[in-house]
ZAGU-413683 format. One record per residue (C-alpha): x, y, z. Coordinates in steps of 0.2 Angstrom, whole numbers, padded with zeros to 4 digits, m for minus. Example, Ala and Ser with C-alpha at 12.3 -4.5 7.8 and 13.67 -1.06 7.14 Angstrom:
2
+-------+-------+-------+
!    xx !    yy !    zz !
+-------+-------+-------+
!  0062 ! m0022 !  0039 !
!  0068 ! m0005 !  0036 !
+-------+-------+-------+
This chain:
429
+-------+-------+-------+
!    xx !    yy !    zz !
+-------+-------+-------+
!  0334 !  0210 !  0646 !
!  0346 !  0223 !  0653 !
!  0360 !  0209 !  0650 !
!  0356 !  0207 !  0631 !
!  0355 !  0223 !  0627 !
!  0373 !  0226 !  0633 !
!  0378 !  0212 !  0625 !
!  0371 !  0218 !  0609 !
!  0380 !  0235 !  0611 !
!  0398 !  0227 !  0615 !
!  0395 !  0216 !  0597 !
!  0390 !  0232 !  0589 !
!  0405 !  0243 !  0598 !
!  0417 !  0229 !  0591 !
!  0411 !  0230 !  0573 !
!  0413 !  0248 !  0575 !
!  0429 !  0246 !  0582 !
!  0433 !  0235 !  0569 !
!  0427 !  0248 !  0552 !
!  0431 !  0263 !  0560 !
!  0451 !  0259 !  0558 !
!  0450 !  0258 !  0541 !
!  0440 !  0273 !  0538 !
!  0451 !  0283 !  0549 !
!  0466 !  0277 !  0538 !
!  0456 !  0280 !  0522 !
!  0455 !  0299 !  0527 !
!  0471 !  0299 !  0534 !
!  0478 !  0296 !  0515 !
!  0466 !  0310 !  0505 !
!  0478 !  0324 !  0506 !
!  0476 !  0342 !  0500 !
!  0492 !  0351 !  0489 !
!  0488 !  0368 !  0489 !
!  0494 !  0379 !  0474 !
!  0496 !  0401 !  0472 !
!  0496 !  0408 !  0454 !
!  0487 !  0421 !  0444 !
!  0478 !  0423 !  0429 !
!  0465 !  0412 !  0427 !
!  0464 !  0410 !  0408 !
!  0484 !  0406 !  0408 !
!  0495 !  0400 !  0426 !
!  0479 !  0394 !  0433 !
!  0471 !  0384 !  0420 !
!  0489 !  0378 !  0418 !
!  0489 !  0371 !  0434 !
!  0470 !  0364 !  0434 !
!  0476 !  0353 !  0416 !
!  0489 !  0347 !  0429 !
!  0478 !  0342 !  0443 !
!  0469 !  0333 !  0429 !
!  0482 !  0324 !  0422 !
!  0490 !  0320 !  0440 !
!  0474 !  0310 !  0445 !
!  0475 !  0300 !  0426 !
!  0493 !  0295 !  0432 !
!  0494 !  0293 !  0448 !
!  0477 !  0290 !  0452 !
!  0483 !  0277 !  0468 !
!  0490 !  0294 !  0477 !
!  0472 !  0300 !  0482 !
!  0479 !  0319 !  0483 !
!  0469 !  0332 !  0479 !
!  0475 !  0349 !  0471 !
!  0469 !  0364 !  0476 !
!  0473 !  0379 !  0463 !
!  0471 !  0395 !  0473 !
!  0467 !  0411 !  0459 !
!  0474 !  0428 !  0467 !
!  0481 !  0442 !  0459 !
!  0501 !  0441 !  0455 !
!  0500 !  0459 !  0468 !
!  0491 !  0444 !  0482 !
!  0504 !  0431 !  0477 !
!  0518 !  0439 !  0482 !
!  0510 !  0450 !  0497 !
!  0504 !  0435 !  0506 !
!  0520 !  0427 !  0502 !
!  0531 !  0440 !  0509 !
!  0518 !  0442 !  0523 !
!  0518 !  0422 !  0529 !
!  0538 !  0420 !  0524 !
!  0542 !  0437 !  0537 !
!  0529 !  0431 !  0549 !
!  0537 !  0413 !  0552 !
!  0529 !  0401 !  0537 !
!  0511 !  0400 !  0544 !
!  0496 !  0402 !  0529 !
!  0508 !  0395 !  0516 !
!  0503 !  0385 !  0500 !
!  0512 !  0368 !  0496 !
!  0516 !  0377 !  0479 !
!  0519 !  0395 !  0472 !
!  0522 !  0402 !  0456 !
!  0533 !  0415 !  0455 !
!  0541 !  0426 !  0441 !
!  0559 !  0421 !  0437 !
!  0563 !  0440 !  0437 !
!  0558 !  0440 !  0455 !
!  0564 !  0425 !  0461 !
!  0581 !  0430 !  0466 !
!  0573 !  0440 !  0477 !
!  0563 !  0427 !  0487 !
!  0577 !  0417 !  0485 !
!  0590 !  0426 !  0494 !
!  0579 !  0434 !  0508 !
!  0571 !  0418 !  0515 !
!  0584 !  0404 !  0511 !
!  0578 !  0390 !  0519 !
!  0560 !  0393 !  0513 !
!  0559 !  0383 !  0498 !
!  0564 !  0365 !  0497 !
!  0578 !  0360 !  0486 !
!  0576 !  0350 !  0471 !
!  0592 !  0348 !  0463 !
!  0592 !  0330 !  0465 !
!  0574 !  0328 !  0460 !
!  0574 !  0331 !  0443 !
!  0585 !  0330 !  0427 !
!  0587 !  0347 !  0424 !
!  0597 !  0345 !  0409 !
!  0581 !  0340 !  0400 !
!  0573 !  0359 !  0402 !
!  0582 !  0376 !  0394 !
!  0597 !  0380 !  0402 !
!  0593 !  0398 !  0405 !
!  0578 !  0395 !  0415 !
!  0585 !  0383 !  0426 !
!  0600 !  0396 !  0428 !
!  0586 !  0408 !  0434 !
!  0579 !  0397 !  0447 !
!  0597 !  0391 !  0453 !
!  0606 !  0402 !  0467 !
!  0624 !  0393 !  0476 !
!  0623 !  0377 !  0466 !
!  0606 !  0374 !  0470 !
!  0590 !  0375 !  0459 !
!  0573 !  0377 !  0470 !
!  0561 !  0376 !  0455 !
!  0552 !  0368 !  0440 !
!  0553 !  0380 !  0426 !
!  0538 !  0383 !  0419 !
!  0533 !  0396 !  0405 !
!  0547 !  0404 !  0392 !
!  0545 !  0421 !  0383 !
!  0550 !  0419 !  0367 !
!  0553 !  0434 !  0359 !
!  0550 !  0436 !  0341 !
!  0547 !  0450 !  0329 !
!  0528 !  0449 !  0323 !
!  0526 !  0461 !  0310 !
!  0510 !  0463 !  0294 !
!  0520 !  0455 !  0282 !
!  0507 !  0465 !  0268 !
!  0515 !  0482 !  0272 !
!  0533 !  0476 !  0271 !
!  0527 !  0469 !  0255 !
!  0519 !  0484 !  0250 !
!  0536 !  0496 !  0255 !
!  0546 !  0485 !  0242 !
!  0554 !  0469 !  0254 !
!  0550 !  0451 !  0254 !
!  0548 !  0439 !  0270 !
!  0565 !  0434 !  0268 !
!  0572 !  0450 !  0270 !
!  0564 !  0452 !  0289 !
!  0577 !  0434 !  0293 !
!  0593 !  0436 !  0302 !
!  0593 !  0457 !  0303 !
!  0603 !  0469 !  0313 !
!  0594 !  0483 !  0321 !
!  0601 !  0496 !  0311 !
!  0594 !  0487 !  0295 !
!  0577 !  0483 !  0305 !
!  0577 !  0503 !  0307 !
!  0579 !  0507 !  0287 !
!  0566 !  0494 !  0283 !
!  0556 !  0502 !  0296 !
!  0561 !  0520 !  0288 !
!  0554 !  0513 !  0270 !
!  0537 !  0507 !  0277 !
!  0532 !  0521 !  0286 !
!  0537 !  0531 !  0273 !
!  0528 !  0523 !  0259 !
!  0513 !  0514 !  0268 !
!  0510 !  0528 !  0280 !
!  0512 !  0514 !  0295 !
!  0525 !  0519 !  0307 !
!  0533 !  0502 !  0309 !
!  0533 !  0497 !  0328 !
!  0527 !  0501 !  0344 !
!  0530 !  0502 !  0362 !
!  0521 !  0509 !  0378 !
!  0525 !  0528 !  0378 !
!  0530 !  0529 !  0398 !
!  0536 !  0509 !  0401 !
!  0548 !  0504 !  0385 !
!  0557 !  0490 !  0394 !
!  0549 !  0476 !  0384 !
!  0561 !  0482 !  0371 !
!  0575 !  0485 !  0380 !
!  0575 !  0468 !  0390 !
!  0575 !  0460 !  0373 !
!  0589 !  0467 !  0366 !
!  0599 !  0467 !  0381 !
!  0597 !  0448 !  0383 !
!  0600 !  0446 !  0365 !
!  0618 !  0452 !  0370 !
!  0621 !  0442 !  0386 !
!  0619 !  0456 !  0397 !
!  0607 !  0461 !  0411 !
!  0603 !  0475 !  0426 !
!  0614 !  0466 !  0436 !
!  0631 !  0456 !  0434 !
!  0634 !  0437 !  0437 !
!  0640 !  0441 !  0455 !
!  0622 !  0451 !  0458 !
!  0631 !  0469 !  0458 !
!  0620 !  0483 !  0447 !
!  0626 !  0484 !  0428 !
!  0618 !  0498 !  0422 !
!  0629 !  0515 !  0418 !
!  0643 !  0504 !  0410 !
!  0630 !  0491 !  0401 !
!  0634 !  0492 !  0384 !
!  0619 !  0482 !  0377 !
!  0609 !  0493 !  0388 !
!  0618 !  0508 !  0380 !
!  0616 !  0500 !  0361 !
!  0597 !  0499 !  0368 !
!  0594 !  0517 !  0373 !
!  0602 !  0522 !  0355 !
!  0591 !  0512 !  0346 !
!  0577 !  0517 !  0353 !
!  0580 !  0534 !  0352 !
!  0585 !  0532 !  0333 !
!  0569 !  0523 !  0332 !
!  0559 !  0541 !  0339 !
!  0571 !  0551 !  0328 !
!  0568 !  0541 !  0311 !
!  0549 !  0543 !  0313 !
!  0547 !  0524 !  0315 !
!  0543 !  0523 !  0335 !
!  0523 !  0524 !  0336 !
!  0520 !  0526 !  0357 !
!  0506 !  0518 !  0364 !
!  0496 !  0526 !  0381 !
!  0494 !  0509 !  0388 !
!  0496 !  0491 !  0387 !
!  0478 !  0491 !  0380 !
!  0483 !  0505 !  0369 !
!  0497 !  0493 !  0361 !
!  0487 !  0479 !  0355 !
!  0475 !  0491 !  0348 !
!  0487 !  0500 !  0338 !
!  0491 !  0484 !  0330 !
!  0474 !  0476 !  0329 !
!  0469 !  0496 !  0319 !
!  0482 !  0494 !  0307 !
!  0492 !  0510 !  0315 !
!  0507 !  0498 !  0318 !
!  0518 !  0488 !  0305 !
!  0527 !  0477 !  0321 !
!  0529 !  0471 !  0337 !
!  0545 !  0462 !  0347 !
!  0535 !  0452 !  0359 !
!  0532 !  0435 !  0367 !
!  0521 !  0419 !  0365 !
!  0509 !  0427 !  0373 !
!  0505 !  0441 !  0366 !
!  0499 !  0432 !  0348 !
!  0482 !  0432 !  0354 !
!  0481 !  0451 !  0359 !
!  0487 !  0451 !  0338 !
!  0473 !  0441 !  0333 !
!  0459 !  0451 !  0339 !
!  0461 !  0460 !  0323 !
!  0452 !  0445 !  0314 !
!  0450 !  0453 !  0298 !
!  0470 !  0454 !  0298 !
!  0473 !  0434 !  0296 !
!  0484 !  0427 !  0284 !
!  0493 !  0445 !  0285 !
!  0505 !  0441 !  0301 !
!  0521 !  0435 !  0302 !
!  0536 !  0433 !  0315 !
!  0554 !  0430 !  0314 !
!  0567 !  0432 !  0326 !
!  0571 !  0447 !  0333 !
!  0584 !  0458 !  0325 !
!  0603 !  0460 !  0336 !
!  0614 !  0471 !  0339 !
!  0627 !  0476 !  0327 !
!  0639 !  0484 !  0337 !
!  0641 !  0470 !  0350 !
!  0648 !  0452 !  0345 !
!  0639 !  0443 !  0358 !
!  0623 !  0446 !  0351 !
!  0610 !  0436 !  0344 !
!  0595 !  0435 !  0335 !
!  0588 !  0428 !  0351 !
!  0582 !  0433 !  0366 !
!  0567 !  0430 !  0380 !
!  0554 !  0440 !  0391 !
!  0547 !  0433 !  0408 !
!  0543 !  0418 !  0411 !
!  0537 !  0407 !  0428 !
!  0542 !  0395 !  0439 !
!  0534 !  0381 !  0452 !
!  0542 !  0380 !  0469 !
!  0538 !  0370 !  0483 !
!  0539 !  0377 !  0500 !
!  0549 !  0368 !  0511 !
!  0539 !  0365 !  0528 !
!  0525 !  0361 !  0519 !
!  0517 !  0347 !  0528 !
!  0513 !  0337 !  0507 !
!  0529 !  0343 !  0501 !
!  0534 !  0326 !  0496 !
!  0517 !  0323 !  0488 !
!  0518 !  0340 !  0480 !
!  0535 !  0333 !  0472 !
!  0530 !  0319 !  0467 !
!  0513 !  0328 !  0458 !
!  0526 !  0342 !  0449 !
!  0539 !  0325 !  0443 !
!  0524 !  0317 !  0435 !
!  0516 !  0330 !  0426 !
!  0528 !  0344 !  0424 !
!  0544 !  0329 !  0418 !
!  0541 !  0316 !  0405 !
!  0523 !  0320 !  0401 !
!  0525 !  0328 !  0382 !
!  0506 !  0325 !  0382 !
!  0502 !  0339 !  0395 !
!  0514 !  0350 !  0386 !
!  0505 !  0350 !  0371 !
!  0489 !  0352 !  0376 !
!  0494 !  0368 !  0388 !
!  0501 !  0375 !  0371 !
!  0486 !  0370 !  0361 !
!  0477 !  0378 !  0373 !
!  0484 !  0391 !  0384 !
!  0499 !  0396 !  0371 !
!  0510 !  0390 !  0388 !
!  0526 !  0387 !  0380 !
!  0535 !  0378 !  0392 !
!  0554 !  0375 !  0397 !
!  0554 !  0353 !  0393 !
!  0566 !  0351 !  0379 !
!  0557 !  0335 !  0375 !
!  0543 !  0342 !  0371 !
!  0548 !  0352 !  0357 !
!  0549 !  0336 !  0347 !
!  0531 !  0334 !  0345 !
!  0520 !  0336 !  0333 !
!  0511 !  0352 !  0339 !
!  0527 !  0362 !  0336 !
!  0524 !  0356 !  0316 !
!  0505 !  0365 !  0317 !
!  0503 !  0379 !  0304 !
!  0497 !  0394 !  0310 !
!  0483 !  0402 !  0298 !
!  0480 !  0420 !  0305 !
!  0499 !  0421 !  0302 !
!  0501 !  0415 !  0283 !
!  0504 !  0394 !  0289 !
!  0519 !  0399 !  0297 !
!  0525 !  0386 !  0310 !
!  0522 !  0399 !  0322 !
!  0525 !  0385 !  0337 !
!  0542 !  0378 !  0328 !
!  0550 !  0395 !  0326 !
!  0548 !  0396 !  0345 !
!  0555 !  0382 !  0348 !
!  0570 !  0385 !  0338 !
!  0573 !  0401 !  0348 !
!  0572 !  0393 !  0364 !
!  0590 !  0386 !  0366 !
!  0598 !  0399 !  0358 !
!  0596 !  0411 !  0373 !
!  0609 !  0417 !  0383 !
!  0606 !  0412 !  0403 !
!  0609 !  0430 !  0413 !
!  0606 !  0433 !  0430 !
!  0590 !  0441 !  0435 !
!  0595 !  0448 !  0452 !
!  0577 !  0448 !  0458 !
!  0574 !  0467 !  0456 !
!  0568 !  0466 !  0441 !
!  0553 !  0477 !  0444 !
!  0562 !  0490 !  0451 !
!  0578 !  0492 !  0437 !
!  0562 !  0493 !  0426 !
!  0555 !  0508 !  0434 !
!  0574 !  0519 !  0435 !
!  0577 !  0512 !  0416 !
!  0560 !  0520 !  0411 !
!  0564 !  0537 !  0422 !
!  0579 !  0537 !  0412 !
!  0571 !  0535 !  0395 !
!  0559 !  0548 !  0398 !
!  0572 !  0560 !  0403 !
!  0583 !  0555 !  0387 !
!  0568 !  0559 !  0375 !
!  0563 !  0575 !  0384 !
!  0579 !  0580 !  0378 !
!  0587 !  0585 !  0398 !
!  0601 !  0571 !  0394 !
!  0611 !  0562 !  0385 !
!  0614 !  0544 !  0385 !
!  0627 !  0542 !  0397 !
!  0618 !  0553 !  0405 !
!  0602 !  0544 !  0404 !
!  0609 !  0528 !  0410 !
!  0619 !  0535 !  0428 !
!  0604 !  0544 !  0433 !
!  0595 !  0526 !  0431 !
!  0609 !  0516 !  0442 !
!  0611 !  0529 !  0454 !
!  0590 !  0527 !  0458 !
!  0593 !  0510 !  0458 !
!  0606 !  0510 !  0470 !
!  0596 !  0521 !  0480 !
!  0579 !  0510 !  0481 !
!  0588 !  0494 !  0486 !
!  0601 !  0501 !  0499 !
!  0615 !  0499 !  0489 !
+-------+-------+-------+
């Protein structure tokens, strides 16, 4: 009895011996690409429509995607926690602002795979691959593009005596007598910005000209910025003229509009839905491109404002996988791209996809425009700068120099050197 029971558990060991390899192997291929972003209604659902779309594709890879929601404060604190502490607790794949990438970039070199030769690059905007490039080499996937456009009630620009056609192609001294008529006549003051952080503004017209906080070489170009300088002067025109309505908060901006206190905003993409909680105001809305600088030749009626980028870390253990997820979806798949517009507003940085037929979509809350289309014609237009990845921090001196200008306890120039000097002082330089 002893005998055959043994022999009936060697038979069972070798059948077990004979599954279990396969199963083994089986779990050995279900890998996990883990992913960092913020805001769930925007990067994150971004990201989960990818996920989707990866398994409809490439359903052989048996990869799993796990999209991580922290706040952008958590992104980059873990970040720069795990990069300092030697690369343990990382993601697969991060977003990070293209403002801040420089940043990243330049401190941990060696922390983020390259992809030059991964992807055809010449098949997304110029500009955002020039942001996630540093020495020849580009370490991202551009993702999302901030469009800047000029939305404004095209009732009371009716109302003050001008037609849609005369908001195309302006300068911003002629934006500014529009702006003087319509605030006189319809009692609106004619556009807003936060009272105590102005730089949506200023960022827009300086990268209309070419120009930025910091040069080519990565060296601060702020006191002899002359786009910066044509910015501080319109703006303060803006607050002279009586046209220049300052909102308390980011909150207090949309509601401005969304009250009827407002006439116009220069924003991006995303920023139409903060417009359209005023639903009793569709079919009132229009955009054009924003206005340029007269003074300055190399500006256009263009510009942009943020924007994101996918990275892959480099000692990732999936990092191929993660790769290979990021070609399938984020190149060649126009389908995605759509849908992540249709239903995030995500306007991404894909050149093909601005042939399809969702940038022909008419827009009702903003008259039929071809809100989507007018976007997409910007796009191209805009001049690469370099970001210098201390974005945040040229924000905070510009807006201590802007304060000081309109309490009146300088003058431009002025304005301007304390603002450079207080950046030199926060990075060191």
């Amino acid at each position: 009895m002893k005998k055959k029971l043994t022999a009936m558990t060697l038979a069972a060991t070798m059948v077990v011996g004979m599954i279990a390899p396969a199963s083994i192997v089986s779990a050995e291929e279900e890998k996990t690409i883990t992913v960092w972003a913020w805001d769930d209604n925007f990067n994150v659902a971004v990201m989960k429509e990818a996920a989707e779309v990866y398994a409809q594709v490439s359903p052989e890879s048996n990869v799993n995607i796990d999209v991580v929601s922290l706040s952008k404060e958590d992104v980059y604190v873990k970040l720069q926690t795990a990069l300092a502490g030697g690369g343990s607790g990382l993601p697969d794949i991060v977003l990070l602002e293209d403002y801040v990438s420089g940043k990243y970039l330049n401190t941990f070199p060696d922390a983020f795979a390259d992809l030059t030769d991964k992807f055809d690059y010449s098949q997304f905007l110029q500009f955002k691959v020039d942001a996630v490039t540093v020495d020849g080499k580009t370490y991202a996937v551009p993702f999302d593009t901030g469009a800047t456009a000029l939305y404004y009630r095209s009732d009371l620009i009716q109302e003050a005596g001008y037609t849609d056609e005369d908001m195309q192609d302006l300068t911003w001294d002629e934006f500014i007598e529009i702006g003087k008529d319509v605030t006189e006549k319809t009692g609106v003051q004619m556009i807003v910005e936060i009272a105590n952080n102005k730089t949506t503004l200023v960022r827009a017209i300086m990268q209309s000209c070419g120009l930025w906080y910091f040069d080519e070489e990565g060296n601060i170009n702020i006191k002899d910025n002359e786009a910066l300088k044509a910015a501080f002067e319109i703006i303060l025109k803006m607050k002279e003229e009586g046209i220049l309505y300052e909102a308390e908060s980011t909150e207090g901006r949309a509601g401005a509009l969304n009250n009827g206190t407002v006439a116009s905003v220069v924003n991006a993409p995303w920023f139409i839905s903060s417009i359209k909680q005023a639903e009793d105001q569709s079919g009132l809305w229009k955009a054009a491109r924003i206005p340029r600088v007269s003074t300055l030749e190399n500006s256009i009626n263009a510009s942009n404002i943020g924007g994101s980028s996918w990275y892959v870390l480099e000692n990732s253990e999936e990092k191929e996988e993660a790769i290979d997820f990021l070609q399938k979806v984020w190149e060649g798949n126009t389908d995605f791209y759509d849908t992540i517009m249709r239903n995030q507003g995500a306007m991404g940085s894909y050149l093909p996809a601005y042939e399809t037929s969702v940038y022909e979509e008419e827009d009702e809350f903003f008259g039929g425009q071809k809100l989507n289309g007018l976007f997409a014609e910007i796009l191209p237009d805009v001049i690469p700068v370099n970001f210098g990845g201390y974005v945040a921090e040229a924000n905070d001196a510009i807006t201590t120099g802007l304060s000081n200008l309109f309490a009146g306890s300088t003058d431009i120039d002025g304005a301007l050197e304390q603002a450079e000097a207080q950046l030199a002082n926060q990075l060191g330089r």
